[in-house]
MISEKOL-626462 format. One record per atom (N, C-alpha, C): residue in one letter; z, y, x. Coordinates in steps of 0.1 Angstrom, whole numbers, padded with zeros to 4 digits, always signed. Example, Ala and Ser with C-alpha at 12.3 -4.5 7.8 and 13.67 -1.06 7.14 Angstrom:
// MISEKOL-626462
A+0078-0057+0132A+0078-0045+0123A+0078-0033+0132S+0071-0022+0128S+0071-0011+0137S+0079+0000+0129
// end
This chain:
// MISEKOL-626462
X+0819+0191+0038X+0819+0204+0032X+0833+0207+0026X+0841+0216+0037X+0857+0218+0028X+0858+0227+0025X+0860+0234+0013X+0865+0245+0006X+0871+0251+0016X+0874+0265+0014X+0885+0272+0022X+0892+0281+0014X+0902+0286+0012X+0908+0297+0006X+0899+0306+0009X+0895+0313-0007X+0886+0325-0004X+0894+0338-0011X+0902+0338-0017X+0908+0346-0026X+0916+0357-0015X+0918+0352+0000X+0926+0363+0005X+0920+0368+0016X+0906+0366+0016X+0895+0372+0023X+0892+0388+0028X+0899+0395+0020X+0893+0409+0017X+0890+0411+0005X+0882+0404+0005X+0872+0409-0011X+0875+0407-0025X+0889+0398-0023X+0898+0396-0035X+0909+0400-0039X+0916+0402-0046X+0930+0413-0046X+0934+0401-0056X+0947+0392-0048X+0953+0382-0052X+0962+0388-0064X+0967+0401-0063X+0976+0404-0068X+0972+0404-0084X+0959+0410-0086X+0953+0411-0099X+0956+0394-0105X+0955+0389-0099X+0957+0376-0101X+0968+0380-0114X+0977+0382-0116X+0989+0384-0126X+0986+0388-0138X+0972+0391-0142X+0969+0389-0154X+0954+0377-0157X+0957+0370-0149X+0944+0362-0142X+0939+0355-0160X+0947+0348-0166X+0946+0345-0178X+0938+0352-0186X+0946+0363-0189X+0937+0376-0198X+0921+0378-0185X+0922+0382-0184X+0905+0384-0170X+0901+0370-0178X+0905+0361-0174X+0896+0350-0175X+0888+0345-0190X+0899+0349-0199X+0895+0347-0214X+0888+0364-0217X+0891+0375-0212X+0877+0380-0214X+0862+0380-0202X+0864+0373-0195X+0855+0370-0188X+0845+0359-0195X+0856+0352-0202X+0846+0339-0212X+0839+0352-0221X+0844+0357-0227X+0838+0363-0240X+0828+0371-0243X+0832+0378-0228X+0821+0389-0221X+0807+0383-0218X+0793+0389-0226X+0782+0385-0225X+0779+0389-0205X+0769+0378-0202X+0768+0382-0188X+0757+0395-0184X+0761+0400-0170X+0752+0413-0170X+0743+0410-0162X+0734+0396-0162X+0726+0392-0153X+0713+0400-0159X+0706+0399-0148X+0691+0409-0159X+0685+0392-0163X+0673+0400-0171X+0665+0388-0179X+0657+0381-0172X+0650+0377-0173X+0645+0364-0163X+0645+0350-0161X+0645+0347-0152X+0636+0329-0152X+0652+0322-0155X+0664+0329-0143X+0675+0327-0152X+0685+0328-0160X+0682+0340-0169X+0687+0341-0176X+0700+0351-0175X+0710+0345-0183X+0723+0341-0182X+0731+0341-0170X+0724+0327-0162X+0728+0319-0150X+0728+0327-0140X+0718+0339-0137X+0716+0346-0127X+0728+0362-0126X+0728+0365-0120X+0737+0383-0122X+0736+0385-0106X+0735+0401-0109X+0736+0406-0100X+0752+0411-0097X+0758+0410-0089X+0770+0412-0087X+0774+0425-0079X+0782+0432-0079X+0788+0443-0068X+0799+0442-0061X+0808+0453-0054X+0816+0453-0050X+0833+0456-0062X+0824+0459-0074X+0835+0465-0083X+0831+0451-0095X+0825+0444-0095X+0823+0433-0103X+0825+0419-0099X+0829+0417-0088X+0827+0407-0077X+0842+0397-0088X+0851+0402-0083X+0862+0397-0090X+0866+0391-0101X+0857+0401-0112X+0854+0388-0125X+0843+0383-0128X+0827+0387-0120X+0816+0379-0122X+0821+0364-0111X+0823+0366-0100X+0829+0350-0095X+0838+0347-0092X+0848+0354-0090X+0862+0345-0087X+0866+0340-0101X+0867+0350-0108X+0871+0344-0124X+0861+0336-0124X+0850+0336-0128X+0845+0328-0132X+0838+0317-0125X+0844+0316-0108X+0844+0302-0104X+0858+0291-0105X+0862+0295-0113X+0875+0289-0122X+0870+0279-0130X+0859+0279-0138X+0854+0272-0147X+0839+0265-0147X+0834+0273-0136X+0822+0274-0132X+0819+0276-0120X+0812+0260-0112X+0809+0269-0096X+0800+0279-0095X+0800+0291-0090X+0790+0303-0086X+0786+0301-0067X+0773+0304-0072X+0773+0300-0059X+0764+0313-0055X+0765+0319-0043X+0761+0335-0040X+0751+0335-0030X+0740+0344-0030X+0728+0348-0026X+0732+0360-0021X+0729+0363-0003X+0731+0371-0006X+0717+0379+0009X+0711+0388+0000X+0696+0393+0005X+0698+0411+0006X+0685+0410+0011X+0685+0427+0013X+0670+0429+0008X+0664+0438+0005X+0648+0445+0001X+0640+0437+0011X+0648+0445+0025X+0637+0443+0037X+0634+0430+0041X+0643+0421+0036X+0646+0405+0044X+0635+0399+0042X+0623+0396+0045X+0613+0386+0042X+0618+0376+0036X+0621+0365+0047X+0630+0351+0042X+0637+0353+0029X+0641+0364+0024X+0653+0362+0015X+0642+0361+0001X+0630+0371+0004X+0624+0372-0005X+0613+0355-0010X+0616+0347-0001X+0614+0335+0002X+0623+0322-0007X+0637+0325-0001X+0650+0318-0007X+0651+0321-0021X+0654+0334-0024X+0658+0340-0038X+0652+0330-0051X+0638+0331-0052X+0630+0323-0062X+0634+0308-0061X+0636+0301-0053X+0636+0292-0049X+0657+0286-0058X+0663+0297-0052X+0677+0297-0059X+0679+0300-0074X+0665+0312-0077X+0667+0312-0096X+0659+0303-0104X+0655+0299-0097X+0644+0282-0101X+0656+0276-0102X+0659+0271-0095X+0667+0262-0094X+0681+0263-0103X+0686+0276-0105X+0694+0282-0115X+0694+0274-0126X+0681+0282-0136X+0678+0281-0145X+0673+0268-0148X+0671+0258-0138X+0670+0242-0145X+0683+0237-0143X+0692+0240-0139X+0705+0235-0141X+0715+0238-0154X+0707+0247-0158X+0712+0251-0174X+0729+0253-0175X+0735+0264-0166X+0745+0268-0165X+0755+0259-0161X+0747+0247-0156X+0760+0239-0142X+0766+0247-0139X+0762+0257-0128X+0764+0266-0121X+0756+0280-0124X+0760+0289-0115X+0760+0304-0112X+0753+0309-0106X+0743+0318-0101X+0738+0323-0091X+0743+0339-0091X+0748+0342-0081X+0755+0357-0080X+0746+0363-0068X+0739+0371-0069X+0729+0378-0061X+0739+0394-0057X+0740+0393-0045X+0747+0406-0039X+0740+0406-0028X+0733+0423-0029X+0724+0432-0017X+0733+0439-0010X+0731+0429+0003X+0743+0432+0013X+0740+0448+0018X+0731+0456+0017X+0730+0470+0016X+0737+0479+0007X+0738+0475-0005X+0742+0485-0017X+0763+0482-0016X+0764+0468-0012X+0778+0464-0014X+0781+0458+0005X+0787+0471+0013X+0789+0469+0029X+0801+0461+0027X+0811+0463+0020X+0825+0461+0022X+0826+0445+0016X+0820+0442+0004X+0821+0426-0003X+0811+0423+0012X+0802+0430+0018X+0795+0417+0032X+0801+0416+0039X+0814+0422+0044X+0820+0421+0060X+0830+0412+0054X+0838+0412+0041X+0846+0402+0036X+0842+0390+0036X+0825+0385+0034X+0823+0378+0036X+0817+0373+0049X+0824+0383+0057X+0816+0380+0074X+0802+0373+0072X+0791+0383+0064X+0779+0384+0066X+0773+0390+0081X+0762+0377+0092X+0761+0382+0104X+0747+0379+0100X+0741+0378+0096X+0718+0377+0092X+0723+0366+0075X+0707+0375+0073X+0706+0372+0058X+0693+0362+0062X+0688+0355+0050X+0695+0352+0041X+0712+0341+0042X+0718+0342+0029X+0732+0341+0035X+0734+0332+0022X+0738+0317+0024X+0743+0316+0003X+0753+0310+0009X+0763+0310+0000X+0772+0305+0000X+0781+0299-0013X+0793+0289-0016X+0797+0291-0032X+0810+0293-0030X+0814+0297-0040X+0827+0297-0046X+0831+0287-0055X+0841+0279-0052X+0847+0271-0063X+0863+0271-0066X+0865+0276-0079X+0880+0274-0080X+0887+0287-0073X+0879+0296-0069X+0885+0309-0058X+0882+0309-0042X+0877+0292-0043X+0878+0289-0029X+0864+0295-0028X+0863+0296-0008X+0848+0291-0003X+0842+0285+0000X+0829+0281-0001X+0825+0268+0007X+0816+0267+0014X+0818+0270+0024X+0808+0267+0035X+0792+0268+0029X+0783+0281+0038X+0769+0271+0026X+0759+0271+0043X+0744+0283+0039X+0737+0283+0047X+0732+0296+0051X+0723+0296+0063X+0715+0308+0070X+0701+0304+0071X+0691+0313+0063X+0678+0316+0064X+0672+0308+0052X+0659+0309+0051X+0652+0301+0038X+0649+0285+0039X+0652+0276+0032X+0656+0265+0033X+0644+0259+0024X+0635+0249+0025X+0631+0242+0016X+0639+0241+0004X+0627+0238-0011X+0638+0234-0017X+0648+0221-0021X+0637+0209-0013X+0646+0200-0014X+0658+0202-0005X+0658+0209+0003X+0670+0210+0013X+0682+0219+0006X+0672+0228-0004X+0689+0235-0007X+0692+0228-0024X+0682+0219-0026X+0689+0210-0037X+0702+0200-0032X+0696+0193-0021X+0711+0184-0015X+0719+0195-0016X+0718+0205-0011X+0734+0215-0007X+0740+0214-0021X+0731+0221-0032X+0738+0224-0041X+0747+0212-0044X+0735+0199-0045X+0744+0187-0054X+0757+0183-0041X+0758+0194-0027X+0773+0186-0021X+0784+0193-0031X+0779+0209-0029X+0784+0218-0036X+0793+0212-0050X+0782+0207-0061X+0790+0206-0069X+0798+0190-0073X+0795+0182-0057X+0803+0170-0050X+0821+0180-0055X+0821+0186-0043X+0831+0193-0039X+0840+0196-0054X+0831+0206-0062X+0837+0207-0069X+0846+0196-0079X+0837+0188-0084X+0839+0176-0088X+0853+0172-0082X+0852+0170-0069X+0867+0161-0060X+0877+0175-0062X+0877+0184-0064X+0885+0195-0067X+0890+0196-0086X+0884+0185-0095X+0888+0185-0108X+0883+0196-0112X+0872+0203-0111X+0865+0213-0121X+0854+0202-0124X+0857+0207-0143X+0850+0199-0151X+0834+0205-0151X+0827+0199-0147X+0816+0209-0147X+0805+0206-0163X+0796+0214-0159X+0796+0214-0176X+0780+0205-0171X+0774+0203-0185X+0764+0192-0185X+0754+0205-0187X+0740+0202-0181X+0731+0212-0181X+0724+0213-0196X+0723+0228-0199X+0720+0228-0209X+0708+0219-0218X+0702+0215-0226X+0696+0203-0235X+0682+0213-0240X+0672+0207-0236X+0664+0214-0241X+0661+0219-0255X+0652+0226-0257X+0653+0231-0278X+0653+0220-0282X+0640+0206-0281X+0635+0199-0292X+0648+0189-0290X+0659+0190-0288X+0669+0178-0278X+0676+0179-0295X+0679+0162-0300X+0681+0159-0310X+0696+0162-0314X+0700+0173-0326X+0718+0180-0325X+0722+0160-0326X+0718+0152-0332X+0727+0137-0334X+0733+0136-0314X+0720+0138-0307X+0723+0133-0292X+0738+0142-0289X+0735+0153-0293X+0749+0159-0290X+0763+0158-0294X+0760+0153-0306X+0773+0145-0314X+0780+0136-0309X+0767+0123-0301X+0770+0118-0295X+0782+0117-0282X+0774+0126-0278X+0777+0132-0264X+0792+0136-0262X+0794+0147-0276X+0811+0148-0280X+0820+0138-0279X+0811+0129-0292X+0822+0115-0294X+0827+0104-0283X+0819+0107-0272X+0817+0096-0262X+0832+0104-0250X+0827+0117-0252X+0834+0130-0242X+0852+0127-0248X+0852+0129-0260X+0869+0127-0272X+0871+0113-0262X+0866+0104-0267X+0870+0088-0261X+0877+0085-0250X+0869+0095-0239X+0873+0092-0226X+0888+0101-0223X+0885+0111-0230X+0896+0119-0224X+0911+0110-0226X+0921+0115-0222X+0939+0116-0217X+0944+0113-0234X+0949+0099-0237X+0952+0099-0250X+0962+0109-0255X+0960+0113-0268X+0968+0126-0276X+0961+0139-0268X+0950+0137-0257X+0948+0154-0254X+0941+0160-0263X+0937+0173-0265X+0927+0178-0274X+0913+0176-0269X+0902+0175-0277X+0889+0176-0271X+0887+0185-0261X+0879+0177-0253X+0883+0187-0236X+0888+0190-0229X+0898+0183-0226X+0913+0188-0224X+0917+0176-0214X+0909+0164-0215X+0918+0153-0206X+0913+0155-0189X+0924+0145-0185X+0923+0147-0170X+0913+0143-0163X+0908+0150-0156X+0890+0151-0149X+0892+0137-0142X+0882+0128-0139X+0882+0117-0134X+0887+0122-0121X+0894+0112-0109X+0903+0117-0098X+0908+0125-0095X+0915+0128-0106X+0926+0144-0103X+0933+0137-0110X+0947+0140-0102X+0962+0132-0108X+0967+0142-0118X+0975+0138-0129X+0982+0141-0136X+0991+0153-0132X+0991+0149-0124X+1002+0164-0119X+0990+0176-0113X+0985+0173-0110X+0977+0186-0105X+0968+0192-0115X+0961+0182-0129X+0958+0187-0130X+0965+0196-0149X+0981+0194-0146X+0992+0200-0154X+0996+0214-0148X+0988+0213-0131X+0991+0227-0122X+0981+0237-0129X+0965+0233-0129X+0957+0235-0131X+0958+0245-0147X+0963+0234-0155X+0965+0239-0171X+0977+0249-0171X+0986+0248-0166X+0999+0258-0165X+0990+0270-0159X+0985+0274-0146X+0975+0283-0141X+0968+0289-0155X+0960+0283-0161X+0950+0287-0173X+0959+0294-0179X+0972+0289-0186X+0977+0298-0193X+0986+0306-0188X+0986+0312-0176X+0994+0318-0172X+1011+0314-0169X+1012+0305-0169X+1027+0302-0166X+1029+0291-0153X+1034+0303-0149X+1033+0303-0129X+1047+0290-0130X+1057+0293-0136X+1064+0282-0130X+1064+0269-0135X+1056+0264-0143X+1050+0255-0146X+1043+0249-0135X+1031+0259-0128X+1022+0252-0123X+1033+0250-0109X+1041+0258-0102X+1051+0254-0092X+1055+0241-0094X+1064+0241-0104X+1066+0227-0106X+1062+0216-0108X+1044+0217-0115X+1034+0206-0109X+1028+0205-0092X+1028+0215-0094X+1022+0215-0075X+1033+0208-0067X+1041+0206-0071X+1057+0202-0063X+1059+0193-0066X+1052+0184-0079X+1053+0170-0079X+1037+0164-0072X+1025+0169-0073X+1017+0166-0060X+1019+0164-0052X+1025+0173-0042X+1032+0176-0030X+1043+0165-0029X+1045+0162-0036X+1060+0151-0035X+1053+0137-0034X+1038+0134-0042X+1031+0122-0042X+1024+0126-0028X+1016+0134-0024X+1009+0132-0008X+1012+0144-0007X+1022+0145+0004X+1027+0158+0008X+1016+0164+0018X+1005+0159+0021X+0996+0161+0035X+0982+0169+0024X+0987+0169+0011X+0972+0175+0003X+0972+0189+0011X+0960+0194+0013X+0958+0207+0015X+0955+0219+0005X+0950+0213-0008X+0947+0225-0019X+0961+0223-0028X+0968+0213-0026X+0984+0214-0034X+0987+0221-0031X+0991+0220-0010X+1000+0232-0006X+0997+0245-0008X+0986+0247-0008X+0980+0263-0006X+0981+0269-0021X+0979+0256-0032X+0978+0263-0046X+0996+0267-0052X+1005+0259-0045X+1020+0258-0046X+1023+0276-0036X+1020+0275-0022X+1019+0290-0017X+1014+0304-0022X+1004+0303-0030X+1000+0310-0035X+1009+0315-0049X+1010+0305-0056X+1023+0303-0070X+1031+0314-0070X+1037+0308-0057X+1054+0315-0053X+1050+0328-0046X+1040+0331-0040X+1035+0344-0037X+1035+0351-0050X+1032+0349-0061X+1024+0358-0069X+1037+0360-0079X+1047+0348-0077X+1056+0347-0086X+1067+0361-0078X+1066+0360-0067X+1071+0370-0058X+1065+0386-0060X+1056+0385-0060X+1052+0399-0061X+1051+0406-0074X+1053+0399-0087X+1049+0402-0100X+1064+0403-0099X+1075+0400-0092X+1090+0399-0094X+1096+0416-0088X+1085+0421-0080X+1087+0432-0072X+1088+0449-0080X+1092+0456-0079X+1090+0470-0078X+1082+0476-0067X+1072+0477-0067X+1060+0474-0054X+1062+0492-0051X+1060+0505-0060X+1065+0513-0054X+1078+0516-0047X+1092+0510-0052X+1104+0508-0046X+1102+0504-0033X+1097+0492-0030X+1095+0483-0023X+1092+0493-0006X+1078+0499-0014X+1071+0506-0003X+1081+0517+0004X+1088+0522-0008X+1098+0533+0000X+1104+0530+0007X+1113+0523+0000X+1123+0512+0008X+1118+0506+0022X+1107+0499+0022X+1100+0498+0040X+1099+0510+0044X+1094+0522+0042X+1089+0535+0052X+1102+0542+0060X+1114+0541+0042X+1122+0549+0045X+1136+0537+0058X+1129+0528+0055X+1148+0518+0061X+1134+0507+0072X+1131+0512+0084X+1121+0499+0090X+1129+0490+0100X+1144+0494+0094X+1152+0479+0099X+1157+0472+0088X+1154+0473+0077X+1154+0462+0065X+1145+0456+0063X+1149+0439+0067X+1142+0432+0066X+1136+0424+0052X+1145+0425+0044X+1137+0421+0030X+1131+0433+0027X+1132+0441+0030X+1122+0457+0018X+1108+0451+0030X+1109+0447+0042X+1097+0443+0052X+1091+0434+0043X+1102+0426+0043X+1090+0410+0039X+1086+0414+0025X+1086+0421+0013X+1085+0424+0004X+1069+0433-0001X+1073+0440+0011X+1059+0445+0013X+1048+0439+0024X+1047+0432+0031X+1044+0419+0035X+1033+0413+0026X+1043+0406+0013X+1040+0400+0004X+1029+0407-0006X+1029+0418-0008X+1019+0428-0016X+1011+0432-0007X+1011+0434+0011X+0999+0434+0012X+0991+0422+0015X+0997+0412+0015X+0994+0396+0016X+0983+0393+0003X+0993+0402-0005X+0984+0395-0020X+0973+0408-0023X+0974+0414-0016X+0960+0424-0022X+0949+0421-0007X+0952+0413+0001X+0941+0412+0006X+0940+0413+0022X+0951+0425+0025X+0954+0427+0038X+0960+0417+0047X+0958+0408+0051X+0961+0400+0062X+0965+0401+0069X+0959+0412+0082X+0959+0416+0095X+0972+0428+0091X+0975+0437+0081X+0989+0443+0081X+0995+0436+0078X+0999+0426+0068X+1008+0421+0061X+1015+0415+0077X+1006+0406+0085X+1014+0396+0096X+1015+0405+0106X+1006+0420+0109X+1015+0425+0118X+1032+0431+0116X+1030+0433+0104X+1040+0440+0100X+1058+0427+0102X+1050+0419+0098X+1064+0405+0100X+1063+0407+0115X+1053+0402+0124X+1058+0403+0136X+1064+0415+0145X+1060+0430+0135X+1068+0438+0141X+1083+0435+0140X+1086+0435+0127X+1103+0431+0127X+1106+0420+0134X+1101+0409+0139X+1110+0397+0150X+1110+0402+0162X+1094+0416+0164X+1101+0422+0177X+1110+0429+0176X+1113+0434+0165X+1123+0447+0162X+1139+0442+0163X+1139+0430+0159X+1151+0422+0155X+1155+0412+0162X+1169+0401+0161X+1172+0392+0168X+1180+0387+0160X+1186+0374+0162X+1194+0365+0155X+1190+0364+0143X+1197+0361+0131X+1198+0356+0116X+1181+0367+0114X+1183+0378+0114X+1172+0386+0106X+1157+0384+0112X+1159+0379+0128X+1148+0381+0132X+1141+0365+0121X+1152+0353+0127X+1151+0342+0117X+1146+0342+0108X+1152+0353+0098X+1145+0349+0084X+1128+0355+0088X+1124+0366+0088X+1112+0371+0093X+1104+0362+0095X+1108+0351+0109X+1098+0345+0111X+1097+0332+0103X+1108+0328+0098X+1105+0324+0083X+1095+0327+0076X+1095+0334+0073X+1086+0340+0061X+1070+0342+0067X+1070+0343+0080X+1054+0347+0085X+1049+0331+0085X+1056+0325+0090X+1052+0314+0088X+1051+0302+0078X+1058+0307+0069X+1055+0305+0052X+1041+0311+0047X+1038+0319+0054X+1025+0327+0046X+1012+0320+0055X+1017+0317+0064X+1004+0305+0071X+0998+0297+0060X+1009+0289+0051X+1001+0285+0039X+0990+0287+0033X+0990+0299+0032X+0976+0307+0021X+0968+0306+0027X+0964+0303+0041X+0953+0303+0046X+0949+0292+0058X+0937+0289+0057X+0932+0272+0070X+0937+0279+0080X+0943+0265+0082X+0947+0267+0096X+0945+0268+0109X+0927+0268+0107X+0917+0271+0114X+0908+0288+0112X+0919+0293+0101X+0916+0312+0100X+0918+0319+0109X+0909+0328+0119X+0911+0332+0130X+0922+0343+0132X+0930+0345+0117X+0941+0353+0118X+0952+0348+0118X+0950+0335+0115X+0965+0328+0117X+0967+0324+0129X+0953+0318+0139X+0954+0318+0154X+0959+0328+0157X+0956+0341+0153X+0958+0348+0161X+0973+0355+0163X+0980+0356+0151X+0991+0357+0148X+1001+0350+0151X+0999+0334+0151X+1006+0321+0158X+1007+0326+0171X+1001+0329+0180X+0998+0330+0190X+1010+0346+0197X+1007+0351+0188X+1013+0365+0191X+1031+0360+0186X+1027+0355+0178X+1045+0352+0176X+1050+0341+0184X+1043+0331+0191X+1052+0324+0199X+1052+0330+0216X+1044+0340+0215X+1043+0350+0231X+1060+0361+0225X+1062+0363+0208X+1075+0366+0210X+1090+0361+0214X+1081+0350+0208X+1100+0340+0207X+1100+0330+0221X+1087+0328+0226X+1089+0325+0242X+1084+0334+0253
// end
């Protein structure tokens, strides 16, 4: 089960990302808008205008893992109970984010929804791989516990299920004092390094939380320096410098500057970059490979520089980066 970059999907606008900090501390604060029910809390219905801080924000902290049904679906009406059952005894491990691929067309095609029922999770921004149709429930208990495998080997601290009423406050005291012990000497309660996450990544991780992008560069860059072959280093280091790039921009300048000059190649790659980070893919890389056809020598160079720097953000098994790879070496051979 390997995570994928989910953040530049469509259905995420990387760019928002730039006040990702603030979102995320009122995303903690903000009561959830899940309706009442078996799970509570744990459950929400999510949309196309809520999608962004009911799970990406909040699979930062928390894996969410997504249902996604229609009225008519039999099967789904099958799965669903079976997924808020299951919610609500995990006592806010995790998430359940219900999106009716009818009411929200644009969050389903983002999520290349082809038959429901459809679950899937998010962890950390990423995606992860889930399932098609109604599943027993021991069958979609293994999933979840790969699911929150995954998360785990990704250094999200996951939380301990909630304790029932009669559950003794001493056991929880405990639980603290045992939690203080373990952690990263001198850290604050809570605070130390998740079992198998190195020091440097997860210094990337904590610089991320508080917003200070070159911090986490410069931990992703000492990862990257210990196993240069990590694949969520690189992608979380490309991402960094994207965002550090675009927040650096005059994004309306930017745009003029491409419309009005479309043989300037940095006002290209600039806007590129913004539509990279809001989501657009398929323009962002056509737009680079129009300038290497437009161009030659040093400028065409840098261009394809840069297109293929932005391969980073995304598996290299994304059928837009085949497809683009493909189209740029039909230019340069």
């Amino acid at each position: 089960m390997q995570p994928r970059d989910f953040s530049l999907y469509g259905a995420v606008d990387l760019g928002a990302r730039q006040a990702a900090a603030q979102r995320r501390q009122q995303a903690a604060q903000s009561p959830s808008q899940g309706p009442a029910g078996p799970g509570g809390g744990v459950v929400i219905d999510v949309t196309e205008e809520t999608f962004n801080t009911d799970v990406v924000e909040r699979s930062r902290t928390t894996p969410v893992i997504i249902d996604l049904w229609a009225e008519w679906c039999g099967p789904c009406k099958q799965l669903s109970p079976v997924l808020e059952k299951l919610a609500a005894e995990a006592g806010g491990q995790w998430i359940l984010a219900k999106v009716d691929v009818d009411a929200n067309p644009q969050l389903s095609a983002a999520l290349q929804v082809q038959s429901i029922p459809m679950v899937v999770a998010v962890l950390g921004g990423q995606l992860v791989d889930g399932f098609l149709g109604a599943m027993p429930e021991a069958q979609v208990k293994q999933w979840i516990s790969q699911v929150l495998a995954v998360a785990d080997k990704m250094g999200m601290q996951l939380a301990a299920p909630a304790p029932a009423d009669d559950t003794d406050a001493d056991t929880d005291d405990a639980a603290d004092a045992a939690a203080d012990e373990a952690r990263a000497p001198g850290a604050p309660p809570g605070q130390g390094t998740p079992p198998g996450m190195s020091p440097a990544f997860a210094e990337a991780r904590a610089a991320m939380e508080r917003g200070d992008l070159d911090g986490a560069a410069k931990a992703f860059e000492q990862e990257l320096a210990a196993s240069p072959a990590d694949p969520v280093a690189r992608t979380g280091l490309a991402q960094v410098n994207l965002i550090r790039r675009v927040t650096s921009y005059d994004q309306a300048q930017a745009r003029r500057d491409a419309a009005e000059h479309p043989a300037d190649v940095a006002a290209q790659i600039k806007v590129a970059d913004i539509e990279l980070a809001a989501g657009r893919i398929e323009e962002s890389f056509d737009r680079l490979l129009g300038v290497v056809r437009r161009t030659s020598g040093d400028e065409r160079e840098q261009a394809r520089k840069h297109l293929v720097s932005l391969f980073d953000l995304l598996p290299p098994n994304e059928p837009q980066v085949k497809k683009t790879r493909a189209a740029l070496s039909a230019l340069l051979f």
